[in-house]
Phi, psi and omega in degrees: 000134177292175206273123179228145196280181196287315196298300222270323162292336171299288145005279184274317150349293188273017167274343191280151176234333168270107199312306173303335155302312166356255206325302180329286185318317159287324193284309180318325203266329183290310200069224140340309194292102180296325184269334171277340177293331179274352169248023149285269172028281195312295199300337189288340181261359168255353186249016167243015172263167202282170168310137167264154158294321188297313190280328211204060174306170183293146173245345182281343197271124182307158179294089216238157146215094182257046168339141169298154178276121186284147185090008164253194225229141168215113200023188226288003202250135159263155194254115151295323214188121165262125192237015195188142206210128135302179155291315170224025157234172181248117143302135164221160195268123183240164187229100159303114179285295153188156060277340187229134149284096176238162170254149176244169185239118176270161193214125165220172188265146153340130183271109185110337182250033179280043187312127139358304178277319149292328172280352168281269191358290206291341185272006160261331164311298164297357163301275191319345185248342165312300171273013176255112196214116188197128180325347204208041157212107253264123178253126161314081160277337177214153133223190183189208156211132179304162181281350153262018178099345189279117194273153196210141164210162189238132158259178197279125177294092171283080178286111193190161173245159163322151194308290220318306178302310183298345188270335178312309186275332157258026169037093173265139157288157178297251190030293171268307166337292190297317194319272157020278203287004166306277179326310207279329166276004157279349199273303175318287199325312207273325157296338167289325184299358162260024154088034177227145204237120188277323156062007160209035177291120191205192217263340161324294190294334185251101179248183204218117202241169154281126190228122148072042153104327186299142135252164189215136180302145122185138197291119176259176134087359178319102167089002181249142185237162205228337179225056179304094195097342208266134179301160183318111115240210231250005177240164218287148187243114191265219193319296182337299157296022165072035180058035177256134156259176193060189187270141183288336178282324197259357196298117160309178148258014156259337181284357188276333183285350175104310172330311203050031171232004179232040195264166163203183161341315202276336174308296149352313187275334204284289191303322192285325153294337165314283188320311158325308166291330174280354164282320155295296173300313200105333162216186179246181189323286164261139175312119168312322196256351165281339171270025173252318185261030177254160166267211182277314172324303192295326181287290162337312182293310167324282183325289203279002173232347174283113152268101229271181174290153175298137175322271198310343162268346160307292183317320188293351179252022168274022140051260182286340158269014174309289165292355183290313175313316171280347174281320191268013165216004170075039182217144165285134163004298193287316166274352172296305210289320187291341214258271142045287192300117170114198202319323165296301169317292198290305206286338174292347164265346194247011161269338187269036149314112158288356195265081184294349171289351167244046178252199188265131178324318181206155174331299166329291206303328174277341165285347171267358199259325171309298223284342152341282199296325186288333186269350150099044160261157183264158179262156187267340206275354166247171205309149167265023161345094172004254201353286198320304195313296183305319161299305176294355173297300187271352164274356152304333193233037177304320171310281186325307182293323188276337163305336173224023149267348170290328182298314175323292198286314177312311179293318188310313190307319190302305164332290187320294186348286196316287171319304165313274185331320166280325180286319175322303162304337140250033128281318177291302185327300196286347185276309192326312181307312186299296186289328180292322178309336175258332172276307162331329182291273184316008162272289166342310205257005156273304143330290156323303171357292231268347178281337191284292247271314172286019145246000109332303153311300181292338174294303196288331171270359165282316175287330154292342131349270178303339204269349212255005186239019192103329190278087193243358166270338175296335195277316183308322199267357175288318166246044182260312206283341179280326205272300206287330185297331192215032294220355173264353219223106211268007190285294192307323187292301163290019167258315175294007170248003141264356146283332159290327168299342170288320162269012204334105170285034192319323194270276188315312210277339199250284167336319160272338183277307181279032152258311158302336146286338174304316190281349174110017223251144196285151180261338183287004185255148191322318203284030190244305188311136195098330164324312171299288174344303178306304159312277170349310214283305210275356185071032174230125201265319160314283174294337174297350186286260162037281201263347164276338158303311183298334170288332192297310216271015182256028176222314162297358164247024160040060161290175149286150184245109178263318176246145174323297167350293162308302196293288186340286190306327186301305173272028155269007180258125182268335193257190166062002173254131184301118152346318201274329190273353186259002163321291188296319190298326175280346180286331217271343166260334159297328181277337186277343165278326168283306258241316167308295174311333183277331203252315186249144175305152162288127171271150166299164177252155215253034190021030200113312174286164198232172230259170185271157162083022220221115176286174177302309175315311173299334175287325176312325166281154189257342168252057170298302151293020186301295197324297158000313174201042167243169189092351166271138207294322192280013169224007136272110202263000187290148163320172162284209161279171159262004180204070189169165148288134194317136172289159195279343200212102201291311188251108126311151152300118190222176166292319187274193165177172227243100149275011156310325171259135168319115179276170204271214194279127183272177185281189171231175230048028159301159172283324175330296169332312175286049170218003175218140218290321181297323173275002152307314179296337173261012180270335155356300219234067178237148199313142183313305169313342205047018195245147188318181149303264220308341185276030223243166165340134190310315160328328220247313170091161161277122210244165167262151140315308189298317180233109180270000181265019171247110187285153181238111180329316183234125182315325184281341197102001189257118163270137193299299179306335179302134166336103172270156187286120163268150180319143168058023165238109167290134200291159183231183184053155179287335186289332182255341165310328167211100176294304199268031182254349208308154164276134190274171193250035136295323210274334220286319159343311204276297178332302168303327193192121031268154167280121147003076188328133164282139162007285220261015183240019185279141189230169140287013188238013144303042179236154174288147174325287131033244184305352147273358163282328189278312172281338137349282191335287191302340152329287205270323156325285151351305187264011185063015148279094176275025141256343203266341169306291207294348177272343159256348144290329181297321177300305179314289188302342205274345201272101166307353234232315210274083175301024162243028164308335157330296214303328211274321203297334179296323166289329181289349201252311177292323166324325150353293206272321190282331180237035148069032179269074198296321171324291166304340180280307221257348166292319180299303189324306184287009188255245203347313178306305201290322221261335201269008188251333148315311180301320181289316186307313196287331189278328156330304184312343189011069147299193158290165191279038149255344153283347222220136193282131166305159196289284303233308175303293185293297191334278187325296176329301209285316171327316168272353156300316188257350145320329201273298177345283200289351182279293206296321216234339184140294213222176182270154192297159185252334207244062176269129209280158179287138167270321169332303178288342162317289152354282204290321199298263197326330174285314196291341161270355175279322182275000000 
């Protein structure tokens, strides 16, 4: 037989009328199961036991209401005040006479309703509060019967409101609420244990009065219904409904089924968790107005298979009254669901069990697992989970744990303290060690330094040596071997790319200056100057940007601009100088150009004629005199590097020099010379040719002044036998540490007399007039006043006397071309072309360096040739003479 429940065998039990099948029928359907057979049993002896009173109100009796007359007398009790109405009884507020005067509560049956039956009810009622004697339950003092038969018995006067309204109304905190609701599960607890099940406990029934500022619980109504005739509301429903006692919202689901043979103690606990939610929440389990308009099917079915929501999730669907609920427990919305959540859930589902075997065995037991929960203890109605424990551990021991968990953190700190401090100490131990172990290095590694690098140095001044004698493959290898010695150290790269300019070697000579530039090498120092033009000639576009920011940007921070020189390299950048710096650059030559003219006499004029001894070329140049007196310290002022030790020898030999410092006495047959009366005389009485003495016909030989009939090995004045500097030897004596100061023996006269200008007598207007007007011009060219560019080239071009008037046609023409003089532009162009196809012829012959125009003049020349092609005609020029055989001449002396 399949397994059938104690309903469906009972059920089928009482079909039987004969008892010994009865029993056959039960042991097959129990089988074994000792405990489901003693609760068939159980049912079979209450539905064979006589009619309760309790079980089975009256149903004939009509719907009466005759109240006693107030102010009369029921036995010693006068009726005051009717404060109640039953199902068959009347409360009245009685004023006890004597043996003591008190008010009391009288309770009697209804007049018309003394039914055989209502009168056992009502004498199980006063029975049942009769055995019960407990604080927070209404105590039974008298009873009797009235002079027509009607039974009355007096209770304890209870003023008091519903729990639900009082905690509402003095906003009890959860705390005091759960405090609250304690008593009322010791009061159920103390009726169950007098065998009475109260089957309508609700917030009516529990009222809650003030004794000394306290409040205090008490359980009326123990066995009394209330809603008799009366429709589903909140009053108790009886016969009418098939005998279910109690309020259907506070309603078990076994009382919901109706029987009235399987109610016990849990049907109690079911209501008393009712009573709970609604003390939390605010409402109750299921919606009030959805069960008053369901029908009893429907209610029922609800109470018995609808699970209702958890309390904290329940607050979420009270949408407006959310806050009137949390204002009234004293909280915000968010911490009531959080306060809510956790240990208030489980015990309020696990009394809402439909499953009374799993709600709590009794009332007691759901007031400790609260009182459980206040005291931060775990609770039996959830899972006992390590995490829970331990968390309800530290909040029961919140004192302890934070005393030792601050001792704790204290040691922890002091310890950390500690460790720290030692490490910290041997971290200063390990930097020291660290830092003396690096400064050994970095001694050590100053100290190599500082030997490559003077040996580098002694390289570079060997090679210049050699290169100042002629020697130009020894000089090549010398300042290959200074570059492989120090390959970080930009002083060898710019002395071999001014040593390639000398052979010019434009490609090579552009490759080490943008290597020097990489290395940090400062752009602003002579041995700079002309680079831009260089960079332009060779295609490297990078650097030439480069080094016109760095010029721009020594002029946008209004640095001073002190020499011709500086400004000249500066308008050779044709891209990277802002309109505002060649603006400043034409104020700073035009006032140095008034300012020349106003201070210095008119030089004579040298009809043409060129000073004796003196090639064309050299006059021709405009930085000419550099050489003269650079690398001497005392008019050389540059810093040291920035990424090295200062070089022993500020200036190589270059092209350029530092006009910052006043320059010294020019040499002669400079055109300068021809303004003080003594070199006009010996430029007078100079050789047909223009070339020094010595350099005079090959016939003629290199003569001394002093003996002209004795030759001299070296044209400069450097014998050839003298010791040279080997690496990691310092050059010694002045001829050879500065090979181009040697005295030319022309020179030598001039050398002795006029001295050197001093420091403080330096001017920037050492240039002959001439040539500050052609940087004027390109000035004013630059900055786009082109009439004001074409009056001082023209100023320039007039001086018949200055052979490096070439220089002027290439600036002259674009100026031409910008104020639409077209004639004049292409005229000026083709005189430039022819002078730049002269200039190439002559750099083929790789005369001595006194025929041949310095590179930095022809470099600039040939640049502004091809800038004026491309302004005037379109394109870059076509017909530009071969450099190759230049080339091939200069490798083959290097080589």
């Amino acid at each position: 037989m399949p397994h059938l429940s104690e309903r469906t065998i009972f059920v089928e039990a009482i079909e039987f009328d004969d008892p010994q099948e009865r029993q056959a029928f039960i042991d097959r359907a129990c089988g074994d199961d000792a405990k489901l057979r003693a609760s068939v049993d159980a049912l079979l002896r209450a539905h064979d036991a006589p009619e309760n009173a309790l079980d089975k109100p009256p149903v004939d009796v009509p719907l009466t209401n005759l109240p006693q007359a107030l102010g009369s007398m029921i036995g010693p009790y006068r009726l005051m005040e009717q404060i109640g109405e039953g199902g068959f009884g009347l409360v009245y507020v009685a004023q006890q006479e004597s043996p003591v005067r008190r008010k009391v509560a009288l309770k009697i049956v209804k007049p018309g309703t003394g039914t055989k039956e209502v009168l056992a009810r009502f004498e199980a009622e006063r029975q049942a509060v009769a055995m019960m004697d407990h604080p927070n339950i209404a105590k039974v003092f008298d009873a009797g019967v009235t002079d027509d038969g009607r039974p009355y018995f007096v209770m304890e006067l209870v003023r008091g409101i519903p729990i639900t309204e009082f905690a509402d109304a003095h906003k009890l905190s959860i705390h005091e609420r759960l405090t609250l609701f304690i008593s009322v599960c010791k009061a159920v607890h103390h009726a169950h244990q007098k065998g009475v099940i109260h089957r309508d406990i609700k917030p009516s029934n529990v009222m809650v009065t003030l004794h000394d500022d306290r409040p205090v619980v008490k359980v009326i109504d123990f066995g009394v219904s209330k809603a008799i005739g009366q429709s589903l509301t909140d009053k108790t429903i009886y016969t009418r409904f098939f005998s279910m006692i109690g309020t259907p919202l506070y309603m078990s689901p076994e009382q919901a089924e109706m029987s009235g043979l399987d109610i016990d103690t849990r049907s109690d606990i079911y209501s008393l968790g009712v009573m709970l939610y609604e003390l939390l929440v605010g409402e109750t389990p299921f919606d009030r107005e959805r069960l008053d308009s369901a029908g009893l099917d429907e209610m029922r079915r609800i109470i018995r298979e609808e699970d209702p929501p958890r309390p904290s999730q329940r607050l979420t669907t009270l949408n407006a009254r959310m806050t009137t609920v949390s204002m009234a427990r004293r909280l915000d919305p968010k911490r009531l669901t959080t306060r809510l959540r956790g240990d208030l859930d489980w015990i309020v589902m696990k009394a809402l069990e439909k499953d009374r075997n799993r709600r709590y065995e009794s009332a007691a037991e759901m007031a400790s697992d609260i009182a459980r929960h206040l005291s931060e203890q775990p609770i039996q109605a959830r899972p006992p989970t390590w995490t829970y424990q331990l968390r309800k551990f530290t909040r029961r021991h919140r004192v302890v744990i934070a005393t030792v968990s601050l001792v704790a953190l204290a040691m922890i700190i002091g310890t950390g303290a500690s460790i720290w401090q030692m490490r910290v100490a041997y971290h200063e131990r390990d930097l020291k060690e660290i830092a003396l172990r690096e400064a050994n290095e970095a001694k050590r590694d100053v100290e190599q330094f500082a030997a490559i690098v003077t040996t580098a140095n002694s390289l570079v001044a060997s090679a210049q040596t050699h290169a100042g004698a002629g020697r130009w493959k020894a000089a090549r290898q010398d300042f290959d071997q200074a570059v492989q010695q120090q390959p970080n150290y930009d002083l060898p790269w710019v002395s071999r790319a001014q040593f390639y300019t000398q052979l010019n070697l434009w490609d090579e000579a552009a490759d080490d200056f943008v290597t020097a530039i990489s290395l940090g090498s400062t752009s602003d120092t002579p041995q700079w100057w002309g680079a831009a033009c260089l960079f332009e000639l060779t295609g490297h576009q990078y650097a030439a940007r480069e080094l016109c920011r760095q010029l721009d940007q020594h002029i946008a921070n209004q640095q001073p601009i002190d020499h011709w020189e500086f400004v000249r390299n500066c308008l050779s950048c044709k891209d990277g100088i802002s309109d505002a710096s060649f603006q400043e650059l034409a104020r700073w030559t035009q006032a140095e150009v008034d300012q020349s003219d106003a201070s210095r006499p008119a030089a004579p004029s040298s009809n043409g004629r060129q000073p004796p001894g003196r090639s064309p070329w050299l006059d021709g140049a405009l930085w000419d005199n550099g050489p003269q007196w650079e690398g001497e310290p005392q008019w050389d002022n540059r810093p040291p590097r920035g990424n090295g030790p200062p070089h022993e020898r500020r200036a190589p030999p270059s092209i350029f020099f530092d006009s910052k410092q006043p320059p010294p006495p020019p040499r002669p047959n400079h055109p300068r010379v021809d303004r003080r009366p003594e070199t006009r005389e010996s430029s007078q009485s100079g050789s047909p040719n223009h070339l020094p003495p010595n350099r005079g016909s090959s016939s003629q030989g290199n003569t001394s002044p002093e003996n002209p009939n004795q030759r001299n090995p070296d044209p400069w004045g450097v014998n050839e036998t003298a010791p040279i500097a080997r690496p990691g030897e310092r050059p010694r004596g002045d001829a050879i540490s500065r090979p181009w100061e040697t005295p030319r023996p022309w020179e030598q006269p001039l050398r002795s007399s006029p001295p050197r200008p001093s420091p403080d007598r330096a001017s920037p207007h050492d240039l002959p007039p001439n040539v500050r007007q052609y940087i004027t011009g390109v000035a004013y060219l630059r900055a786009g006043r082109y009439e004001k560019a074409i009056e001082y080239l023209q100023q320039s071009h007039a001086d018949q006397g200055w052979p490096a008037r070439w220089l002027i046609d290439a600036p002259l023409a674009m100026a031409y071309d910008h104020m639409g003089l077209a004639d004049d532009a292409a005229k000026a162009l083709a005189d430039s072309r022819n002078s730049l196809t002269e200039v190439a012829e002559t750099l083929a012959l790789q005369e001595t360096e006194t025929t041949i125009p310095p590179w930095f003049d022809f470099v600039e020349y040939f640049v502004f040739y091809q800038e004026a092609c491309e302004q005037i005609e379109g394109a870059p020029p076509r017909d530009l003479p071969s450099f190759a055989e230049v080339r091939e001449a200069a490798l083959m002396r290097l080589w």
